[in-house]
KOLMIVO-373625 format. One record per residue: x, y, z of N, C-alpha, C in turn; residue in three letters. Coordinates in steps of 0.2 Angstrom, whole numbers, plus 5000, padded with zeros to 4 digits. Atoms other than C-alpha are relative to their C-alpha. Layout:
<recs>
REC   n.u   n.v   n.w  ca.u  ca.v  ca.w   c.u   c.v   c.w  rest
REC     X     Y     Z     X     Y     Z     X     Y     Z   Ala
...
</recs>
This chain:
<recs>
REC   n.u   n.v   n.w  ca.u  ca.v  ca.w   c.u   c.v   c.w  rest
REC  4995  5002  5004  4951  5097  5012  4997  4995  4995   Unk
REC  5002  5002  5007  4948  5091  4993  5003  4992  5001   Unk
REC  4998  5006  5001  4948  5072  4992  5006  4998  4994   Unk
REC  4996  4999  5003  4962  5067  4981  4998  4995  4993   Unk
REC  5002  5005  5006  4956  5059  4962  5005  4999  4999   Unk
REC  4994  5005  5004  4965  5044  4955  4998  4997  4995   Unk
REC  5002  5004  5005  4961  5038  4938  5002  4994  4996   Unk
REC  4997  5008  5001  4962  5021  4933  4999  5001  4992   Unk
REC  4999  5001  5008  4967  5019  4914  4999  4990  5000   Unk
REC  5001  5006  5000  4961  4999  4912  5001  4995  4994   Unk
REC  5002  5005  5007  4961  4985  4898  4996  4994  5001   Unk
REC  5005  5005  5001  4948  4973  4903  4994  5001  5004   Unk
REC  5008  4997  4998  4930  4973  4907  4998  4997  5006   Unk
REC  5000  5001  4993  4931  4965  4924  5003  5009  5003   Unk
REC  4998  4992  4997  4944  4981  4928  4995  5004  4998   Unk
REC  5005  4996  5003  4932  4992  4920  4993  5001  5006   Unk
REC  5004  5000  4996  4918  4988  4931  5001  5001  5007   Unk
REC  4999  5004  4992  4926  4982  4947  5007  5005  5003   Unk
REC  4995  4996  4994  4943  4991  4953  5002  5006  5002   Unk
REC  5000  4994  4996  4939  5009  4958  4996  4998  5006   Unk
REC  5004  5003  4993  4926  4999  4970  5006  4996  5003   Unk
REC  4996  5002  4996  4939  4989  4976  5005  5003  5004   Unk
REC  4998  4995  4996  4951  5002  4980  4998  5004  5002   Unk
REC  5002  4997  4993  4939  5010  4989  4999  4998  5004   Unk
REC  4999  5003  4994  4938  4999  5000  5005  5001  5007   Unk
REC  4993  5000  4995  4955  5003  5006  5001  5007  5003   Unk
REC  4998  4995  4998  4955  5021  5008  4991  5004  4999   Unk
REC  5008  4997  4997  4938  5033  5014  5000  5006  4994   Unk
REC  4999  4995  5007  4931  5044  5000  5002  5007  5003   Unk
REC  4996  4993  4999  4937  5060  5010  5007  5001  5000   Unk
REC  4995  5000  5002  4954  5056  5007  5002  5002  4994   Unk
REC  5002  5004  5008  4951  5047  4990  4997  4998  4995   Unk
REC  5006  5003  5004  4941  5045  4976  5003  4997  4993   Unk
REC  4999  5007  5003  4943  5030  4962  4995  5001  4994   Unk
REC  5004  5000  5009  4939  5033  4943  5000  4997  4995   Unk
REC  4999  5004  5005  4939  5020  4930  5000  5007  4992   Unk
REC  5001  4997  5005  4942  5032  4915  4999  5000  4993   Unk
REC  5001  5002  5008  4935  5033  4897  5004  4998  4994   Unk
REC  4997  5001  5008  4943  5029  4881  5001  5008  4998   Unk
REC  5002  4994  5002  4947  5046  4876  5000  5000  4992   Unk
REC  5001  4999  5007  4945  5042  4858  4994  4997  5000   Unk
REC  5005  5001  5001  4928  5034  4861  4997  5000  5007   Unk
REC  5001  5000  4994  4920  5039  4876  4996  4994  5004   Unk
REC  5006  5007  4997  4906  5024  4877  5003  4996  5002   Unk
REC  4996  5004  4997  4920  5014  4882  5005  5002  5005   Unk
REC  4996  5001  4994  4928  5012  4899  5007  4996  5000   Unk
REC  4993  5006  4999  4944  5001  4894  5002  5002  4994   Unk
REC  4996  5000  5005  4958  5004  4882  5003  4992  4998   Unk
REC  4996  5008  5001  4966  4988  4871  5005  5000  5003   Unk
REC  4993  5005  4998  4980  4978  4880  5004  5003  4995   Unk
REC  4997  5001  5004  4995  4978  4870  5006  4993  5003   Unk
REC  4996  5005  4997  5002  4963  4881  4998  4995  4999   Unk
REC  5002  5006  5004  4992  4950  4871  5003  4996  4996   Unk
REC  4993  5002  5003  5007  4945  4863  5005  5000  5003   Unk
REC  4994  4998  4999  5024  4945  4866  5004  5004  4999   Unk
REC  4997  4994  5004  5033  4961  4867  5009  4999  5001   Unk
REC  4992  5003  5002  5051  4961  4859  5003  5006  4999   Unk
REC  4995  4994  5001  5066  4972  4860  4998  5005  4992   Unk
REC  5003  4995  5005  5061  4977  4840  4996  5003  5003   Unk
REC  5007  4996  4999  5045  4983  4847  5002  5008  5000   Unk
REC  4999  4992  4999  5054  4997  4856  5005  5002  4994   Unk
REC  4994  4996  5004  5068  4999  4844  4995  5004  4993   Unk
REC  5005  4997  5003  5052  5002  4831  4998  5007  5001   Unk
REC  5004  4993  4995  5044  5014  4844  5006  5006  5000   Unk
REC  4995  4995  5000  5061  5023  4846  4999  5003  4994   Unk
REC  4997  4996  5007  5065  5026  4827  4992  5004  4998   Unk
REC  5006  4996  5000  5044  5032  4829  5002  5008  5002   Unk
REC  4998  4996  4995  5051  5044  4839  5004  5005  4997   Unk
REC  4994  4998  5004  5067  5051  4829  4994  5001  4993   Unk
REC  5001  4999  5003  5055  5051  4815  4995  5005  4998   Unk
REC  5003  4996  4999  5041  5062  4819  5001  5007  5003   Unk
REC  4999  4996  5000  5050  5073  4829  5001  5007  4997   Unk
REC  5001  4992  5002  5047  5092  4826  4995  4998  4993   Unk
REC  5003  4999  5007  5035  5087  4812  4993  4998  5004   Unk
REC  5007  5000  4999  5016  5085  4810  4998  4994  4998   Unk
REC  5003  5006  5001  5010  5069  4815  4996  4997  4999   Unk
REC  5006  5005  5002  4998  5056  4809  4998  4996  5006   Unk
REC  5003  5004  4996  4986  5047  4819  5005  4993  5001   Unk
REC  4995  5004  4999  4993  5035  4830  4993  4993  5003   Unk
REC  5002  5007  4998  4987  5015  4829  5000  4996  5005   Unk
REC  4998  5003  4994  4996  5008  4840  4997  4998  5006   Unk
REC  5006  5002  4992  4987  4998  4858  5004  5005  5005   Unk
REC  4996  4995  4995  5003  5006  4867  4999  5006  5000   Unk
REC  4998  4992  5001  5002  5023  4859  4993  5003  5002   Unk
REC  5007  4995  4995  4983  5026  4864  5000  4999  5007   Unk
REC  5000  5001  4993  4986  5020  4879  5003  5006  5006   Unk
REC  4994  4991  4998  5000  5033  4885  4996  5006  4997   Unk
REC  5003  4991  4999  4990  5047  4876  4994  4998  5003   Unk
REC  5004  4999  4996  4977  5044  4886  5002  5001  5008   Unk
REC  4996  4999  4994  4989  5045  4902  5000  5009  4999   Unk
REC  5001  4997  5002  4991  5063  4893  4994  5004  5001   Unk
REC  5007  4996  4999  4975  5067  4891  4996  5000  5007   Unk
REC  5004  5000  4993  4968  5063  4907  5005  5003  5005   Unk
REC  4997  4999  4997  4981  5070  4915  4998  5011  5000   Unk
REC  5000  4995  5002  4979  5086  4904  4993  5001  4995   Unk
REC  5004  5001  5006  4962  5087  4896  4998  5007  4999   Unk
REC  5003  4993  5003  4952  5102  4887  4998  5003  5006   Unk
REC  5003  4995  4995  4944  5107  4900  5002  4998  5008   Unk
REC  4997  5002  4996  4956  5109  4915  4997  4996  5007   Unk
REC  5006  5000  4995  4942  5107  4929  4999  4992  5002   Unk
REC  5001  5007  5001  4942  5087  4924  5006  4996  5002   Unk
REC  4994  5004  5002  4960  5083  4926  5002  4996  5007   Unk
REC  4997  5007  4994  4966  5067  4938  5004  5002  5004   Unk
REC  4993  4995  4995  4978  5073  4952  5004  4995  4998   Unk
REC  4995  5008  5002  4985  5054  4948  4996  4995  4994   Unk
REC  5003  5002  5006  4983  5045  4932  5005  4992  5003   Unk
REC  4997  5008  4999  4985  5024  4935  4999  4996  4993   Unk
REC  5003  5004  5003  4987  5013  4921  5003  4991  5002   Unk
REC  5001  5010  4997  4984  4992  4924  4999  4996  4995   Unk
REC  5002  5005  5004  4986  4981  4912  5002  4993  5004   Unk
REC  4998  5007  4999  4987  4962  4913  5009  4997  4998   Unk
REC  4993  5002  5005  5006  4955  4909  4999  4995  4996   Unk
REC  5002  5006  5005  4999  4938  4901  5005  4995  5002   Unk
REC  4997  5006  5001  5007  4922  4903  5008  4999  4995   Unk
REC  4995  5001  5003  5017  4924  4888  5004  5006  5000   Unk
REC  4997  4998  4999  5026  4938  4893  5003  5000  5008   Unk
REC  4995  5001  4993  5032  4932  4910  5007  4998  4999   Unk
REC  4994  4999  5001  5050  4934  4911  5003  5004  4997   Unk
REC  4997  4993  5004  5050  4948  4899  4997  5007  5002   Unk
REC  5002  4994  4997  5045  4961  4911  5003  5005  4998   Unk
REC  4996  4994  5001  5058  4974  4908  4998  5000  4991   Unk
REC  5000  5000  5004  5054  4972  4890  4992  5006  4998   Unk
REC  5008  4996  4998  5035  4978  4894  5001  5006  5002   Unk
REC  4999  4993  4997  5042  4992  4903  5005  5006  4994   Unk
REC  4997  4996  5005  5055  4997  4891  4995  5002  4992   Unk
REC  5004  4999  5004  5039  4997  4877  4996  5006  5005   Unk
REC  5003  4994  4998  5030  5009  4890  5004  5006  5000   Unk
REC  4996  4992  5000  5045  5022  4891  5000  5002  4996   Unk
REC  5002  4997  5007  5046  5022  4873  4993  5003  4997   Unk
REC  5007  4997  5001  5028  5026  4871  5000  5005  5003   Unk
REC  5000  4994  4998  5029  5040  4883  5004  5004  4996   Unk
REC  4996  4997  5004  5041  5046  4873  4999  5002  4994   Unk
REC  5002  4999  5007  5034  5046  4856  4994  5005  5003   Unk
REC  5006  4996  4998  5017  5054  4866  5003  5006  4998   Unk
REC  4997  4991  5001  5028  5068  4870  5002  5004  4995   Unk
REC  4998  4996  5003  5035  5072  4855  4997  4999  4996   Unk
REC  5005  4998  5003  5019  5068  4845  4997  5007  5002   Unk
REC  5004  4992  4997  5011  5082  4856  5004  5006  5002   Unk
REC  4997  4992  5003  5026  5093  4855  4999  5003  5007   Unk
REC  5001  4999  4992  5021  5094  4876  5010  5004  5002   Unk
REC  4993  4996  4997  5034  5106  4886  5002  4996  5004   Unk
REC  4996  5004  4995  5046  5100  4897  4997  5000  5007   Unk
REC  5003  5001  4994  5036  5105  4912  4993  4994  5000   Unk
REC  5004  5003  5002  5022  5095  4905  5003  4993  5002   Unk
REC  4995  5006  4999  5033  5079  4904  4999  4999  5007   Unk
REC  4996  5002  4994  5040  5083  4921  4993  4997  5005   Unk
REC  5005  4998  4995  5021  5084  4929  4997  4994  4999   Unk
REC  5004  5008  5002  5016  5067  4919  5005  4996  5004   Unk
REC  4995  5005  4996  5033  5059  4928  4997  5000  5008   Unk
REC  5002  5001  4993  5025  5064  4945  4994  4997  5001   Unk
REC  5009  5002  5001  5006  5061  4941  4998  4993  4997   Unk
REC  5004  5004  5003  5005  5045  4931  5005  4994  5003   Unk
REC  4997  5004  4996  5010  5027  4935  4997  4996  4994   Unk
REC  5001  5007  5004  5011  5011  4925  4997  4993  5002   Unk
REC  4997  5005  4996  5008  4995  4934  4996  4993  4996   Unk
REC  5006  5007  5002  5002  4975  4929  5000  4995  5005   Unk
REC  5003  5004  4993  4994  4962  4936  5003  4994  4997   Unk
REC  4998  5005  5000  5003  4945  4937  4997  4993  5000   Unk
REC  5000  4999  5006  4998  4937  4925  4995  5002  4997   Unk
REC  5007  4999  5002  4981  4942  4926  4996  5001  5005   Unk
REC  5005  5000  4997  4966  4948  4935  5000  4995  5004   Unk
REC  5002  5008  4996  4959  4930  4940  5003  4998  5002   Unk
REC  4997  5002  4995  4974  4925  4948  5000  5002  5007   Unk
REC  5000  4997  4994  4971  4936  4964  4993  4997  5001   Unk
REC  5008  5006  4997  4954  4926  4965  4999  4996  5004   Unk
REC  4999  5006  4998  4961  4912  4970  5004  5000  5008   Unk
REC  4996  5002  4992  4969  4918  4987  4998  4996  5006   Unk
REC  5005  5005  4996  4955  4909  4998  4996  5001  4998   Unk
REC  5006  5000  4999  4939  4902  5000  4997  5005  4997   Unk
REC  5003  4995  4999  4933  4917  5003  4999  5006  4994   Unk
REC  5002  4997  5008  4936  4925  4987  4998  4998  4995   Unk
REC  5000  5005  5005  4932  4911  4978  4989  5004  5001   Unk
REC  5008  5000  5000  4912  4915  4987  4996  5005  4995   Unk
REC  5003  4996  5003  4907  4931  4977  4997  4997  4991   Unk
REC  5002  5004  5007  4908  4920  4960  4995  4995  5001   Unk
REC  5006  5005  4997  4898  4907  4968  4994  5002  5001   Unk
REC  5006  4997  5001  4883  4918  4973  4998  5003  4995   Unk
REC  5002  4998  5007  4882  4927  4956  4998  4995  4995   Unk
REC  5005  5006  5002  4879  4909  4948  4995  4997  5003   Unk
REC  5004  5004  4996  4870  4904  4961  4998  4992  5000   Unk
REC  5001  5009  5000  4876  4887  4963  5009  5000  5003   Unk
REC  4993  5000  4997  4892  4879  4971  5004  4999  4994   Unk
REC  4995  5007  5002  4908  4876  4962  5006  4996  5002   Unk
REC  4994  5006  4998  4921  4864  4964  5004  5006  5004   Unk
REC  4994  4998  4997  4935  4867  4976  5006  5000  4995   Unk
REC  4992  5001  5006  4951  4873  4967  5005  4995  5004   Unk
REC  4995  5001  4999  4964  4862  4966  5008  5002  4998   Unk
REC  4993  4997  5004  4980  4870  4965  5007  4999  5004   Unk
REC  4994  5002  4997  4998  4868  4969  5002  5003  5005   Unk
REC  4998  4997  4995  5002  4873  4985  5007  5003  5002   Unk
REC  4992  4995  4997  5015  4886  4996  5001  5004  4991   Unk
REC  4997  4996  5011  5013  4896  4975  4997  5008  5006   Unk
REC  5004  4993  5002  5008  4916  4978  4994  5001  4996   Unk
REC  5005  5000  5006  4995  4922  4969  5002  5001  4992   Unk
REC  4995  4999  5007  5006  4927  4955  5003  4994  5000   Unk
REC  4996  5007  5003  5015  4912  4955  4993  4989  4999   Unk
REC  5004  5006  5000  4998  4901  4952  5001  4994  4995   Unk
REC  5001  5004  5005  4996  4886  4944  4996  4991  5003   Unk
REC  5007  5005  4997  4982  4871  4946  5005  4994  4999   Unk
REC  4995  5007  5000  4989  4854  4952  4997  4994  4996   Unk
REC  5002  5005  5006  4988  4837  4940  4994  4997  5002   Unk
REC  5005  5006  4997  4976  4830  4954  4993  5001  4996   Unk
REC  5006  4997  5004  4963  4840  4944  4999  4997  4993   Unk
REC  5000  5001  5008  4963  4830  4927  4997  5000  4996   Unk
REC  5004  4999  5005  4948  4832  4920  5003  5008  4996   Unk
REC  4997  4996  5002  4956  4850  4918  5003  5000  4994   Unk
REC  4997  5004  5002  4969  4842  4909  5000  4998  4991   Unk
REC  5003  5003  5003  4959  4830  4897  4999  5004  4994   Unk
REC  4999  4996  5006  4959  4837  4878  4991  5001  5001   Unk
REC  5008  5001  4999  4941  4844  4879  4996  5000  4992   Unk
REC  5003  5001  5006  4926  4844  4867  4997  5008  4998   Unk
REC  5002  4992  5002  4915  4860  4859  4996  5001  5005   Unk
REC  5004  4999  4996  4904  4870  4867  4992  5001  4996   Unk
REC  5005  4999  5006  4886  4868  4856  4996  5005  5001   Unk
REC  5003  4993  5000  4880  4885  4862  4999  5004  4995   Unk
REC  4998  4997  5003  4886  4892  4849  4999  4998  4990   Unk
REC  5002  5004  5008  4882  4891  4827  5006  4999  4999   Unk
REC  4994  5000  5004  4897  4895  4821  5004  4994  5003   Unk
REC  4995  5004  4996  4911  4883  4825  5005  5002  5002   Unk
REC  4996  4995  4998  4923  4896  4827  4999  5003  5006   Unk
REC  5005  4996  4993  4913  4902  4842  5000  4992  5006   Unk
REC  5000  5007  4994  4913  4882  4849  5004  4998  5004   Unk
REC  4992  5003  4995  4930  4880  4856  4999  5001  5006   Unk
REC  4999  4997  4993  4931  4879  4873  5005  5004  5002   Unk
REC  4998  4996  4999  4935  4891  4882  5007  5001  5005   Unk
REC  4995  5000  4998  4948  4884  4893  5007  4994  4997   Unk
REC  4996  5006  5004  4957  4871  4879  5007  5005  5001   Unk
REC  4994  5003  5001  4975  4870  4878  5002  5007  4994   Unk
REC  4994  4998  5003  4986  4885  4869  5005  5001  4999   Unk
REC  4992  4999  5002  5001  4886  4859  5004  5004  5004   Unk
REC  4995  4992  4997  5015  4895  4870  4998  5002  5005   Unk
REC  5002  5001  4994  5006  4895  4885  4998  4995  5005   Unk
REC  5002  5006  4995  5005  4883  4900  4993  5002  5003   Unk
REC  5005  5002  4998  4989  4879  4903  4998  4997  5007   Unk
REC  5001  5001  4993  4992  4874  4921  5001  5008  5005   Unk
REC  4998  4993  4999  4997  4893  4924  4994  5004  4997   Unk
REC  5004  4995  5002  4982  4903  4917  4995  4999  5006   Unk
REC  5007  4999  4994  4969  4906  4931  4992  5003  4997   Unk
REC  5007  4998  5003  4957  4914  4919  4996  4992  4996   Unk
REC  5003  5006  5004  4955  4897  4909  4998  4995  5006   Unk
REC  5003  5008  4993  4953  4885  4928  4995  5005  5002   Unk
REC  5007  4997  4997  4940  4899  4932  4995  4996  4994   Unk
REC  5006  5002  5005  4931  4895  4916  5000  4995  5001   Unk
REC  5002  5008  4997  4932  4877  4921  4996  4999  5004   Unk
REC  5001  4998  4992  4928  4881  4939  4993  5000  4997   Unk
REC  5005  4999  5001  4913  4888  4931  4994  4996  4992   Unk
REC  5001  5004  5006  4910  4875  4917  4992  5000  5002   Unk
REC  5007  4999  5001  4891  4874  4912  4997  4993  5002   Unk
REC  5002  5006  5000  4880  4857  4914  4997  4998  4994   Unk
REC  5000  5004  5007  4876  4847  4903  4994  5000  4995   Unk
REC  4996  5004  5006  4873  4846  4888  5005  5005  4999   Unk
REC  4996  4993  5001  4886  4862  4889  5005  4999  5002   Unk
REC  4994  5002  4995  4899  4854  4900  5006  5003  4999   Unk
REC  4993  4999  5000  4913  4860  4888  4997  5009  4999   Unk
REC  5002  4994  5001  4904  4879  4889  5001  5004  5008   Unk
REC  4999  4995  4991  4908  4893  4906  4995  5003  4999   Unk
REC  5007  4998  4995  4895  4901  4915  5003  5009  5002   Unk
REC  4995  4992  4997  4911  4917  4920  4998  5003  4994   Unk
REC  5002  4994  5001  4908  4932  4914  5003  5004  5004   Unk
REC  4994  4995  4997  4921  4946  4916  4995  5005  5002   Unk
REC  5005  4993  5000  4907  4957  4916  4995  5000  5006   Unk
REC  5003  5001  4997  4898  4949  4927  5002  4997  5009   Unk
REC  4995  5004  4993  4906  4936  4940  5007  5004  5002   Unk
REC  4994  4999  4998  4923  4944  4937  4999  5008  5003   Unk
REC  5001  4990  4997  4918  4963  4941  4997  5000  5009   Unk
REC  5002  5000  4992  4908  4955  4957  5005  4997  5004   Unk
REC  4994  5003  4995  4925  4945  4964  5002  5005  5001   Unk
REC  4994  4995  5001  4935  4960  4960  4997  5007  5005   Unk
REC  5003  4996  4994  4923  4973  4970  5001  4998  5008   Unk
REC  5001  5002  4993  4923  4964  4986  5008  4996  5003   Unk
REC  4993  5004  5000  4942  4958  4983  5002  5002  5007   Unk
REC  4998  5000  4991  4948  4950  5000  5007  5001  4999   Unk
REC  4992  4997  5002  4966  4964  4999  5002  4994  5005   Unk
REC  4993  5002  4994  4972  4954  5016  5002  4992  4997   Unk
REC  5001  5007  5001  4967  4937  5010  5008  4998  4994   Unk
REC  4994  5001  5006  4980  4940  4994  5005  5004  5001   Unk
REC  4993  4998  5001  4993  4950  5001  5004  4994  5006   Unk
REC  4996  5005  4997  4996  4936  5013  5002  4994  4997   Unk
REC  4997  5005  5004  4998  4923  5000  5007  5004  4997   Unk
REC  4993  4995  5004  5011  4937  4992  4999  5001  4992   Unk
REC  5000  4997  5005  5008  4947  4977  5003  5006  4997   Unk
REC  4996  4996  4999  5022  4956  4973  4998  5007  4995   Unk
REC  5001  4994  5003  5014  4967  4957  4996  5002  5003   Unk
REC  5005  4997  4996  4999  4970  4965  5003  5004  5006   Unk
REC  4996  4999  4998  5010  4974  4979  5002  5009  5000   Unk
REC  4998  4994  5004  5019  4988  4968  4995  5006  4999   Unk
REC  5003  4998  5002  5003  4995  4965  4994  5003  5006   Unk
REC  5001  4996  4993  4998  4999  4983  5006  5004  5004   Unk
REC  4996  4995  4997  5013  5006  4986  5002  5005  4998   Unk
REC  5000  4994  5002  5014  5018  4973  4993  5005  5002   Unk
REC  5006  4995  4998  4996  5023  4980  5002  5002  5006   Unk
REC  4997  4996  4994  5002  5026  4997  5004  5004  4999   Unk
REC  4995  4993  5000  5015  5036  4992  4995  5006  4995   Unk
REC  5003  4995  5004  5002  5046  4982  4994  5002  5004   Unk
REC  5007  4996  4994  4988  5046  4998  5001  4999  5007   Unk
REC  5000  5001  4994  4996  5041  5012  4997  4991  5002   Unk
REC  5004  5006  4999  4993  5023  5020  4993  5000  5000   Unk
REC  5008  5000  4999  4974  5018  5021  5001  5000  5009   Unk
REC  5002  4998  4992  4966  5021  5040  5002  4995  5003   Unk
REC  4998  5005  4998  4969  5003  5043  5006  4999  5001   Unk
REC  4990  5000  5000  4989  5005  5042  5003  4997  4992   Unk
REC  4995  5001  5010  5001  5001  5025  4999  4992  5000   Unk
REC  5001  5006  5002  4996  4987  5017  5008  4996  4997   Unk
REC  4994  5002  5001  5015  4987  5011  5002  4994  5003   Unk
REC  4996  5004  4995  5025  4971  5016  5006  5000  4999   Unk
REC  4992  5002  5000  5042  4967  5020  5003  4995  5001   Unk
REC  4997  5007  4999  5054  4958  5016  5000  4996  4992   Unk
REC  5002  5004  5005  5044  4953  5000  5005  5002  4993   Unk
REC  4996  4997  5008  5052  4951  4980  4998  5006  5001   Unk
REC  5003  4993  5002  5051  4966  4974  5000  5003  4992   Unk
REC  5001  4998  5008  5042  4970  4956  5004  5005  4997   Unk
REC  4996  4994  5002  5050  4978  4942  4997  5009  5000   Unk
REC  5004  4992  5001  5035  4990  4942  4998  5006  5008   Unk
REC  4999  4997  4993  5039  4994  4962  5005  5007  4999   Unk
REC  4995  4992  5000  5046  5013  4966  5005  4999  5003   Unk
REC  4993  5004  4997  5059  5001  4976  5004  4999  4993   Unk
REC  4995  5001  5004  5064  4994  4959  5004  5005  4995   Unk
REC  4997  4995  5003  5065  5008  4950  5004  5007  5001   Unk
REC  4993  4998  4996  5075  5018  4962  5009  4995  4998   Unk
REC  4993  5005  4999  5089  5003  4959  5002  5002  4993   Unk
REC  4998  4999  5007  5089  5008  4941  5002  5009  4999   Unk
REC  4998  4993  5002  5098  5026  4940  5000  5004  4993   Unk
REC  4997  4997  5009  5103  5026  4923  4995  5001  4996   Unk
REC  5005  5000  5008  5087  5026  4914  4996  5005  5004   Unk
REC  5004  4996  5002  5078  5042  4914  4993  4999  5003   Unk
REC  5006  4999  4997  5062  5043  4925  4994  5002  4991   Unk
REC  5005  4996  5002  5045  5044  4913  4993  5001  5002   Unk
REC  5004  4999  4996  5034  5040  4923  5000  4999  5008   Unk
REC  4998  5002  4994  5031  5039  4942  5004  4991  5003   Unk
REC  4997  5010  4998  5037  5018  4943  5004  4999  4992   Unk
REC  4998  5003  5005  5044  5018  4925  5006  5006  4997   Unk
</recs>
């Protein structure tokens, strides 16, 4: 029996290196095998850009819609957009030149960001419309379509990668060995999910308006790295109390040591799944449950829980939503 390929479409360079290893973890390669796929407009690249680094707004899609009514039946022009190469590359790796290549299941993982929390359905409404422009950029048949709604899957991580770091101790360790040095014990608010992090006040140097980092010539390059932005809570970012976490010594103190590439790729490798499904992660979650239903439980039994919220990018939630048009497996 041919083990089943899943290819992960990713936006950051932790995911990039780290979460086909991780998922394999979960399931044996004769089952499953776990592919971080290329850029298909630049292959030397493993990660496509985000487009959830901002805030996405009902214009977005209504934008993307009138994209759509626009191109229709015509010959389209290269497309810019972060959403719209994102989805054709769902597309393309679904359906590439040479058939022999193609994903049995196509997964894309983005981050949701901070400042898009609470406007999830607005994230996903920007993904339908982008499969939709895909489709009729490529003038794809309707069996085509129908094969990308079975095969491909959208899903994010709440708010961000490095919030599942912080489940326990014990995932906090793989950071610490790769510096090779202790860091501080997080302090965070307690009874929160991984998704619902945020670091507690007792922590103030956190806090504290910081200073530059003098690594750096430029001054543009000096800012620290976890200071204080507009529009986002600072007590909520887990990527920023990591770089803390990993603050340099002195004379560098307001300078981090993390490294997505490095630290963040070695947590994410070895991510302890039971550690952070029992704090509760509901998109993460969402994203083990679209894989079950696409390989069956892992050997260990269904990582699925019950009982838990249930994300918008769950096959639970999207069964609740009748009226909208299936275009991908969860969206």
């Amino acid at each position: 029996m041919t083990a089943t390929r899943v290819g992960l479409i990713v936006t950051g360079e932790a995911e990039a290196l780290g979460f086909a290893v991780a998922l394999q973890q979960l399931w044996p390669v004769d089952v499953a095998t776990f592919e971080v796929l290329r850029n298909h407009e630049d292959e030397t690249r493993h990660k496509y850009e985000a487009f959830t680094t901002s805030k996405v707004s009902i214009e977005t899609v209504s934008a993307l819609r009138a994209k759509i009514e626009a191109v229709a039946g015509t010959r389209a022009a290269r497309v810019d957009a972060h959403i719209d190469r994102l989805v054709q590359g769902v597309f393309f790796h679904c359906f590439p030149l040479k058939r022999r290549g193609a994903m049995d299941y196509v997964v894309v993982i983005d981050d949701l960001e901070l400042v898009n929390r609470g406007n999830e359905r607005a994230v996903l409404d920007v993904v339908r419309a982008a499969v939709e422009r895909a489709a009729a950029l490529g003038k794809w048949s309707d069996s085509v379509r129908q094969d990308v709604r079975e095969r491909a899957s959208f899903h994010l991580l709440d708010p961000m990668l490095e919030a599942y770091f912080f489940a326990s101790p014990s995932t906090m360790t793989p950071i610490a060995s790769s510096l090779g040095r202790v860091i501080p014990h997080p302090q965070l608010v307690q009874g929160r999910s991984c998704e619902r992090f945020e670091v507690s006040t007792s922590d103030a140097p956190f806090f504290a308006t910081p200073g530059e980092c003098p690594r750096f010539r430029k001054s543009e390059d000096r800012k620290c790295p976890w200071r204080a932005t507009e529009g986002q809570s600072l007590a909520e970012h887990p990527k920023k109390y990591l770089q803390y976490l990993c603050r340099a010594g002195a004379p560098n103190g307001f300078c981090t040591d993390y490294r997505e590439t490095q630290e963040g790729a070695t947590a994410l490798r070895v991510l302890d799944w039971a550690a952070v499904f029992a704090r509760g992660a509901p998109y993460l979650h969402a994203l083990i449950e679209d894989l079950e239903a696409m390989l069956g439980p892992p050997p260990s039994g269904s990582l699925v829980p019950v009982g838990e919220a249930v994300a918008l990018t769950s096959l639970a939630s999207r069964e609740q939503r009748p009226e909208l048009d299936r275009v991908l497996r969860n969206v």
